[in-house]
Phi, psi and omega in degrees: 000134182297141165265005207210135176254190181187143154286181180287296158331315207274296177318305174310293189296357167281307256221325183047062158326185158232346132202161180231155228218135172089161191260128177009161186211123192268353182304163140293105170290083200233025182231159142236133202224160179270168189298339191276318199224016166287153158232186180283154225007061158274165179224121159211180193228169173233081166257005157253136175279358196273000177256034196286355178283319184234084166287299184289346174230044160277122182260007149354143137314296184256173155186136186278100174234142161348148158305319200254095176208134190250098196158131219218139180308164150253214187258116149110047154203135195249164176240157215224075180306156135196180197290286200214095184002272160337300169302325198312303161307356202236346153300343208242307171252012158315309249247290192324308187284322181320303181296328174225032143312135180281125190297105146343077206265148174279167202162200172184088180316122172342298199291331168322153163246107178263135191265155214276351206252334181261180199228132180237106194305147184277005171284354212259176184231123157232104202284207203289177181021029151263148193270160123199143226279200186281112129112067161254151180234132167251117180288188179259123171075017159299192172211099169279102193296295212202159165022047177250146173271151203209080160341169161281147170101343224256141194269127152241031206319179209264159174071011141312134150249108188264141193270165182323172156092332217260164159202122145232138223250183194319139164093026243213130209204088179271119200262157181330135181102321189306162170222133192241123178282173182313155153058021195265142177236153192221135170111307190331168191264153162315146146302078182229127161192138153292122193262169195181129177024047173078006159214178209233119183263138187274152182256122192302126178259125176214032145311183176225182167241136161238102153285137179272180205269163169112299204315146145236172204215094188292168205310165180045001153321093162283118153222137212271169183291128187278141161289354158186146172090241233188151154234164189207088166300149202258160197300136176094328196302135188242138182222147199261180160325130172053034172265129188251122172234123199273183195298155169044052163259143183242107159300078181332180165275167170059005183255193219214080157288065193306130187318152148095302174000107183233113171273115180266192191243149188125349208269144188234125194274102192285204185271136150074062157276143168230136191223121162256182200301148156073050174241134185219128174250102171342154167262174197041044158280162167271086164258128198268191202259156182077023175294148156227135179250113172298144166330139182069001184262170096002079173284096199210051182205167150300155194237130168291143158313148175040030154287162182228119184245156172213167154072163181221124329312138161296130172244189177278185202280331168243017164288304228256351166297285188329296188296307188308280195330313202266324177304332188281357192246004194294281177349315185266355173282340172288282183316326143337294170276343173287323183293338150304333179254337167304304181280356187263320178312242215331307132336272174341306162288332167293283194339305183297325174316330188270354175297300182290307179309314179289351161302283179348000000 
């Protein structure tokens, strides 16, 4: 249920169809729902085609369908033609978030801790119990909600928001825009050592990290301290849950980094990627740009632009559809060839028997 209501009008203008199919609908709109589980004034959508069935036995008020979608409301529910659903919903519920996000006031809650050398605009908010270190700088209109740690050295530039929790920590250089979810650490040191006579040293990480403007970076999200020069997400990039990015690994812009993800270092990532979850990449590759990686897979070669790759090792996405396809038929292809070889034995043995009889 919505805390925020709506007319029917008030949806059109957020959403701007290009037509709309059915008559005006008078209900008060205050739900949003998937189709299957919509009532009446409710708002939903068609953002997959494999639920385009059930549509027809949706009870929504509204629904958000494709331009080229074949197919007439019932009575007292209208469709909201437009190029994409989702966004289309997602117009909405931007409008939502606007309306009941809680307003944010600038400021510096009593319980922070500040070092006496950084400087924190006074547009920007720093909420109870956050640190932050020596010549560190916070813009206007950034936001530290609560118990977030803030290193020396450390760059926050404005209209950032950082979540409960997060520490970023020294030498660390956060761009406009950005959003770090609960629990995200920035900084941590590089996985780096030397082994010497069986035993193992650690290697001074003195790099820094730079997120461009745009990142978001989901809960528990680790990127490590470049051991020298930088590690760097490139402007856009959106990255999930639980994701590891080891030291001086370099991000494009614009890509798309699915939970469970472990990037090792050195790796370097191009513009508009897609990686999916629980995919683990070897260090020091090359993944050119406009790569998509399947879930779970094993990276341990360099990657061409517009490869679309699976599987560990990766192959391409349909040699390796192919192969899987051909593993499911191996049982019966073993029973086969045992059945082949059973009837060429049994062959074989008459053949000799009738040998030795005709000597006879």
């Amino acid at each position: 249920m919505l805390t925020v209501k709506y007319t029917f009008e008030q949806i059109v203008a957020l959403v701007s169809p290009s037509k709309v199919l059915g008559q005006n609908t008078q209900a008060t709109l205050k739900g949003i729902a998937g189709l299957d589980k919509a009532t009446e004034g409710d708002i939903s959508f068609l953002g997959n085609l494999k639920y385009k069935a059930e549509v027809f036995a949706s009870k929504a008020s509204v629904i958000l369908v494709p331009n080229n979608y074949v197919g007439s409301p019932r009575a007292g529910q209208v469709f909201l033609l437009v190029d994409n659903p989702s966004k289309a919903l997602d117009a909405i519920l931007r409008d939502i978030e606007l309306k009941t996000r809680p307003k944010v006031k600038p400021g510096i809650h009593p319980s922070a801790v500040i070092d006496s050398t950084a400087k924190v605009s006074p547009k920007a908010h720093v909420g109870p119990l956050c640190v932050i270190g020596a010549h560190s700088v916070v813009e206007e209109g950034a936001c530290l909600v609560a118990q977030v740690y803030v290193g020396e050295h450390v760059l926050i530039k404005s209209d950032t928001t950082i979540c409960p929790h997060s520490s970023i920590l020294s030498e660390t250089e956060i761009g406009h825009r950005c959003y770090l979810d609960a629990g995200v650490v920035v900084g941590s040191l590089g996985y780096g050592y030397e082994t010497e006579n069986g035993c193992h040293y650690r290697s001074p990480q003195l790099g820094r990290v730079v997120l461009e403007d745009e990142v978001d970076l989901g809960a528990n999200t680790t990127i490590d301290r470049a051991r020298f020069a930088e590690t760097r997400i490139g402007e856009g990039t959106k990255i999930d849950n639980l994701v590891q990015i080891g030291h001086n690994v370099t991000i494009g812009k614009h890509c798309f980094v699915v939970a469970f993800v472990g990037v090792a270092g050195s790796t370097h990532i191009g513009d508009y990627v897609v990686i999916g979850g629980q995919a683990g990449l070897a260090g020091h590759l090359n993944i050119g740009d406009h790569v998509m990686i399947g879930a779970q897979s094993g990276i341990s070669h360099d990657l061409e632009e517009k490869s679309f790759v699976r599987g560990t090792p990766s192959l391409p996405y349909m040699l390796a559809h192919r192969i899987d396809n051909l593993k499911r038929r191996l049982p019966e292809l073993f029973r086969r060839v045992d059945n082949i070889e059973k009837t060429f034995a049994y062959l074989t043995q008459d053949a000799t028997k009738s040998c030795f009889l005709k000597k006879e």
